[in-house]
N, C-alpha and C positions, 0 to 999 in steps of 0.2 A: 504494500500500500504506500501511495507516494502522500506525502505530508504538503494538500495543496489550499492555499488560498480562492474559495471557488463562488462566487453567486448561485445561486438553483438552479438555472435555466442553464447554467454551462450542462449539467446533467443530462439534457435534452439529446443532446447529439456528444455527450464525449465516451469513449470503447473503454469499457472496462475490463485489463487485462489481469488486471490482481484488486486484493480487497482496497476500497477508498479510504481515505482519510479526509475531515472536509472540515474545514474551519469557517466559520461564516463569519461577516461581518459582527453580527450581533451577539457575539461571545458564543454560538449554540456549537457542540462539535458532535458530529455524528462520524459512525466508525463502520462502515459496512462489513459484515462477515460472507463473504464472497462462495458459492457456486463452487464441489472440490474440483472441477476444472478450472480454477479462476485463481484457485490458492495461493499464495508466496510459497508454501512448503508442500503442496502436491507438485508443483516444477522441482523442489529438491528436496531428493527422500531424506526424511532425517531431518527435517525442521527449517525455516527459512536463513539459513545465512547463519555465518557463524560469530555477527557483532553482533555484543551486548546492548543492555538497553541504557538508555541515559536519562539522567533525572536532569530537566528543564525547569524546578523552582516551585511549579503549580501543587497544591492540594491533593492528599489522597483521601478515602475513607478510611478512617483506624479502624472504626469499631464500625464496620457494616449491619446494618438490618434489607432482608429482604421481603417486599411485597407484592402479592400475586394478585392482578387483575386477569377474568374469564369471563371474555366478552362473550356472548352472544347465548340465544335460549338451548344449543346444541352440549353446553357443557355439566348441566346438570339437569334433574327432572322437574315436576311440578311439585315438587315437598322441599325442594332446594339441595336433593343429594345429588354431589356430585359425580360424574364420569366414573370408569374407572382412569382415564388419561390425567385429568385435572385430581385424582385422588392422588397417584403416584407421586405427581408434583409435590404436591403435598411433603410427601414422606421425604424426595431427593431434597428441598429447602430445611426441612427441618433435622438434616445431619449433615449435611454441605460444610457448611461453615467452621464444624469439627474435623472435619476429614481431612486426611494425607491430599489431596487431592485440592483444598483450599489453600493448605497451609505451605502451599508451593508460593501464593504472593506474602507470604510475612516479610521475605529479605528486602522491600521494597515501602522506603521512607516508614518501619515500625508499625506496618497494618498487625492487626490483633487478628488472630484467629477466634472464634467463638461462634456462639448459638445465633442465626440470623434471623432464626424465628421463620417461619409460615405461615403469617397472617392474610389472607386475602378477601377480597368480595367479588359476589358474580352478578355480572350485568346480563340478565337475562333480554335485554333489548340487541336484534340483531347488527352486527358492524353490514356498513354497505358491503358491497362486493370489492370494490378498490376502498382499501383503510391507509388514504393518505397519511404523509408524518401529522399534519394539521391534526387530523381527524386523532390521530393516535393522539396527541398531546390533549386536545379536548379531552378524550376519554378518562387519563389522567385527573385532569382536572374536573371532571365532573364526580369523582369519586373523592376529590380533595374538598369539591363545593358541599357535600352534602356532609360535611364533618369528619372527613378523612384526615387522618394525622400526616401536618406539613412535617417534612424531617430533611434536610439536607445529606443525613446520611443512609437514608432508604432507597433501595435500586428498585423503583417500582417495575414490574415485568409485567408486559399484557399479550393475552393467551389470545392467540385468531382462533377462529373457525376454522374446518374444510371451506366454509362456503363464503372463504373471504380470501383476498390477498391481501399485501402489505406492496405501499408503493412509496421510493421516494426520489421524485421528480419523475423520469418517464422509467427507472429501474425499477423492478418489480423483485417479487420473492416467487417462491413456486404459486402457478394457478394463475400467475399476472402475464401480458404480451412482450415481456421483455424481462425474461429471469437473470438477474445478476447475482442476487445475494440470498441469504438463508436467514439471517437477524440484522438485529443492528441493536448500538445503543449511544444514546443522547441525551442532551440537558436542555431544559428551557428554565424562561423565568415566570414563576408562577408568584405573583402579587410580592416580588422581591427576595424570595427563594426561589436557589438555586436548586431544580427539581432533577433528579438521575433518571431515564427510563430505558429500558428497552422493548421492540420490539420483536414477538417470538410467533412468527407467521407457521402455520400447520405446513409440517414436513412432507408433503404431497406427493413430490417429484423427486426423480432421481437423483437429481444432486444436488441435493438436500436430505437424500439420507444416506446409512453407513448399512452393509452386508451384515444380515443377522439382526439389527438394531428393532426395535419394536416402538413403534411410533413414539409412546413414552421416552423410552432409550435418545431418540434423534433428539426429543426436546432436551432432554437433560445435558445433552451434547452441547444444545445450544446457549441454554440458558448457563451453562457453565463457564463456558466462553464472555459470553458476555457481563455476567456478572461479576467474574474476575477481575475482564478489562474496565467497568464500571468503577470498578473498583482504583484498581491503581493509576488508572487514567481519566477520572470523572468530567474534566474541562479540557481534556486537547493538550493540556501543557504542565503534565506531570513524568510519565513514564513511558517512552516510546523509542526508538533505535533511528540512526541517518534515514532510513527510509520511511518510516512514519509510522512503522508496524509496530504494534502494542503487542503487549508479553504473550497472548494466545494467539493472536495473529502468526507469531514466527512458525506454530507448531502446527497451524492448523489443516487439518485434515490428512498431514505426514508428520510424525508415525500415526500413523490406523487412531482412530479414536477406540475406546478399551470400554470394558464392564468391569469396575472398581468397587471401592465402599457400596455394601448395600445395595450390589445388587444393579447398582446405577449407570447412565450411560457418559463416559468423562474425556476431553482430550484432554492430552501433554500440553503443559506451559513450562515459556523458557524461561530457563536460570541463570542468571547471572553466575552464580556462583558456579555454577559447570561450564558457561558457554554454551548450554544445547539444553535441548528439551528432557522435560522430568516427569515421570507419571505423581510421583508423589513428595511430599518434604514430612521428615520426623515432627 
């Protein structure tokens, strides 16, 4: 991912040959998690490149929480029990933050490992079919407006439908006209907090997902990924290498993503302290 100064509309027409990097005018930084044909580290087996990352001054999360939004009427029933897909989630956040598998970004500006918790809410009102970044940030905040806990240090995640995409500019995720990427995750400014989100579009298409993986397994994939990089990269300008790729970035989708802690679905993130990518840290 190249580390670029971009307006929206450059989006429109520019080829994306590995994951983006995008810093906007308005402080927002969004971090595409790219298609494994699109990877930095599917072009080199064994992780992207063998530079370290470099600390640029910016903010990490110490103490991360994370919360799960499950938009749409498909994710749980009419009593409000949910999926067995949005149950899983469940279970993968509420040991995440413990695991070997987390405690791969500690060596990175004194992040804490701990409990992130699994609190979420479901919006049983369907997302359109195209779930703009717009729309995604609404959503957010419509889950903030009704008395949702503002927190600077919560990675809010929001769960698509099958019967939605994610789009941002004319790049799509699986199920959209123009598939680049698999997640993503960014910041807006919500009434003067700095608000963390990712989006986690359903794993629909091939590449988007991993051999063997069980739809559950692809999200945990992703949302690992990105909650990591949320994490030590929340504004664009804390933890990233000369090329613009953030710590899961260098690893991802080469080596293989894995079934770790619990059962769960996880890729390698790179270590400074080795030079290369790590399944786990003590």
């Amino acid at each position: 991912m190249k580390r670029i100064l971009v307006v929206l509309a450059f989006l429109s027409f520019a080829p994306f040959a590995f994951a983006q990097r995008i810093d906007e005018t308005n402080g927002k930084h969004t971090q595409l998690y790219p298609t494994k044909d699109k990877a930095p580290g599917w072009a080199r087996p064994g992780g992207g490149g063998g530079q370290n990352l470099t600390y640029h001054g910016g903010p990490t999360i110490t103490n991360a929480k994370a919360f799960l939004i499950f938009w749409g009427s498909s994710w749980a029933d009419s009593r409000g029990n949910l999926n067995p897909v949005a149950s899983e989630m469940l279970g993968f956040f509420g040991q995440f933050g413990t695991s070997g598998e987390y405690k791969t970004i500690t060596q990175y500006s004194g992040i804490q490992s701990g409990n992130l918790g699994n609190s979420f809410w479901w919006d049983p009102s369907d997302p359109p079919t195209n779930v703009t970044d717009a729309a995604l940030e609404g959503e957010v905040a419509k889950y903030l407006n009704q008395g949702g806990v503002v927190d600077t240090s919560t990675v809010y995640s929001v769960f698509l439908p099958a019967s939605s995409y994610s789009s941002f500019g004319t790049s799509t995720s699986c199920g959209g006209p123009h598939l680049v990427y698999c997640a993503y995750h960014s910041n807006f400014n919500y009434n003067g907090t700095d608000i963390k989100y990712s989006s986690l579009p359903y794993p629909s298409c091939g590449g988007c997902q991993w051999l063997g993986f069980t739809v559950a397994q692809n999200f945990e994939h992703f949302a690992c990924h990105e909650t990591r990089e949320a994490v030590t990269d929340p504004d664009g300008n804390a933890w990233f290498d000369r090329r613009g790729n953030e710590a899961d970035d260098k690893c991802a989708w080469s080596p293989a993503p894995f079934v770790g802690t619990g059962g769960y679905g996880y890729q390698w993130d790179w270590s400074n302290a080795v030079s290369g990518c790590i399944q786990t840290a003590p």
